[in-house]
C-alpha positions as CSV (number, residue, x, y, z in Angstrom):
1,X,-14.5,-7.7,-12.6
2,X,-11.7,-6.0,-13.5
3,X,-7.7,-6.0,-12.0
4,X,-8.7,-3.0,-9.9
5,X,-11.9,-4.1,-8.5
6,X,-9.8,-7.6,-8.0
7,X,-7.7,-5.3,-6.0
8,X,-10.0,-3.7,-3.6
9,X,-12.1,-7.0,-2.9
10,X,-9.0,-7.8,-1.0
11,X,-10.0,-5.4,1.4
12,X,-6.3,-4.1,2.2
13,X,-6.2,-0.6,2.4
14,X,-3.2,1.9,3.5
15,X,-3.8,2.6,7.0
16,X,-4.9,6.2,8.5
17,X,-1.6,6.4,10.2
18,X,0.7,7.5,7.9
19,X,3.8,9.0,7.3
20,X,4.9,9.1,3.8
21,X,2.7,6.2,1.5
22,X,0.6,4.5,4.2
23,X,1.7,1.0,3.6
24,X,3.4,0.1,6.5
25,X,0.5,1.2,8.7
26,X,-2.0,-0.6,6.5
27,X,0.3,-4.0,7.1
28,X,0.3,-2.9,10.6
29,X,-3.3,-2.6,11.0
30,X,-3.9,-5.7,9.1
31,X,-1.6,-7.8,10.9
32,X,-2.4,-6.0,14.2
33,X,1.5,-4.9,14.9
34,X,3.0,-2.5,16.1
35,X,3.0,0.6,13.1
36,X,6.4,1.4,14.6
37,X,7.9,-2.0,14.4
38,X,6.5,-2.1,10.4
39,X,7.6,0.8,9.5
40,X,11.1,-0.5,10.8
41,X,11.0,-3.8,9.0
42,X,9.6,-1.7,5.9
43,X,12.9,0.4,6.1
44,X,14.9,-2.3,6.2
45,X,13.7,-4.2,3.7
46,X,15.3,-1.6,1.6
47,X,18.4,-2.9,2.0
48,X,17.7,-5.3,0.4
49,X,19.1,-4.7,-3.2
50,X,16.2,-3.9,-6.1
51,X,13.3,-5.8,-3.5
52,X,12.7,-3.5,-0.9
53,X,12.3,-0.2,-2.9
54,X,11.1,-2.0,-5.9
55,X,8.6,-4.1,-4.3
56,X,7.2,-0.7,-2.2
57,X,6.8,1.3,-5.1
58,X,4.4,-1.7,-6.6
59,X,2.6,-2.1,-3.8
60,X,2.0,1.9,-3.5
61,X,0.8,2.1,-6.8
62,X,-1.5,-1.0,-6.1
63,X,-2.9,-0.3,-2.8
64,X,-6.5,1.6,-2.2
65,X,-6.4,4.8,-0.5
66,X,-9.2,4.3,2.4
67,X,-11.6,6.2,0.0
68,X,-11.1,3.0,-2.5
69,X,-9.0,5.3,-5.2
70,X,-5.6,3.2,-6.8
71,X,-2.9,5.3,-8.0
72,X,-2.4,3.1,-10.8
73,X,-6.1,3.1,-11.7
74,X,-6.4,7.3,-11.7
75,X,-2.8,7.5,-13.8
76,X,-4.5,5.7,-16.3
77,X,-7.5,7.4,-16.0
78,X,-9.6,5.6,-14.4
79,X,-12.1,5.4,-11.4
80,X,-12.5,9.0,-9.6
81,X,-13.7,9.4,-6.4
């Protein structure tokens, strides 16, 4: 098993409501809040010097699309779906 496949067995995936990456309504549907409060906490967060935007941009390249694909994995050439 590789980091990827580590990756998916999590079973997070960005969520089908999205606006711009899907990660605040995949935290939302896995938590079960509100998408609106997420996306709120999720634009705060950047204010947060380095953290917020930094930790996003990892977690957007790390996160499965719903059809399993990692943007990380496909730059790299990688798994297609």
């Amino acid at each position: 098993m590789n980091l990827f496949d580590s990756i998916r067995s999590i079973g997070f995936r960005r969520g089908p409501e999205r606006m711009v990456g899907g990660i605040a309504g995949g935290i939302a549907r896995a938590s079960g809040l509100n998408v609106w409060l997420v996306r709120l906490l999720v634009l705060l967060s950047f204010l947060l010097p380095v953290f917020g935007v930094g930790a996003y941009i990892v977690v957007w390249v790390l996160t499965p699309w719903v059809d399993d694909s990692i943007p990380l994995e496909q730059f790299f050439g990688g798994r297609k779906q």
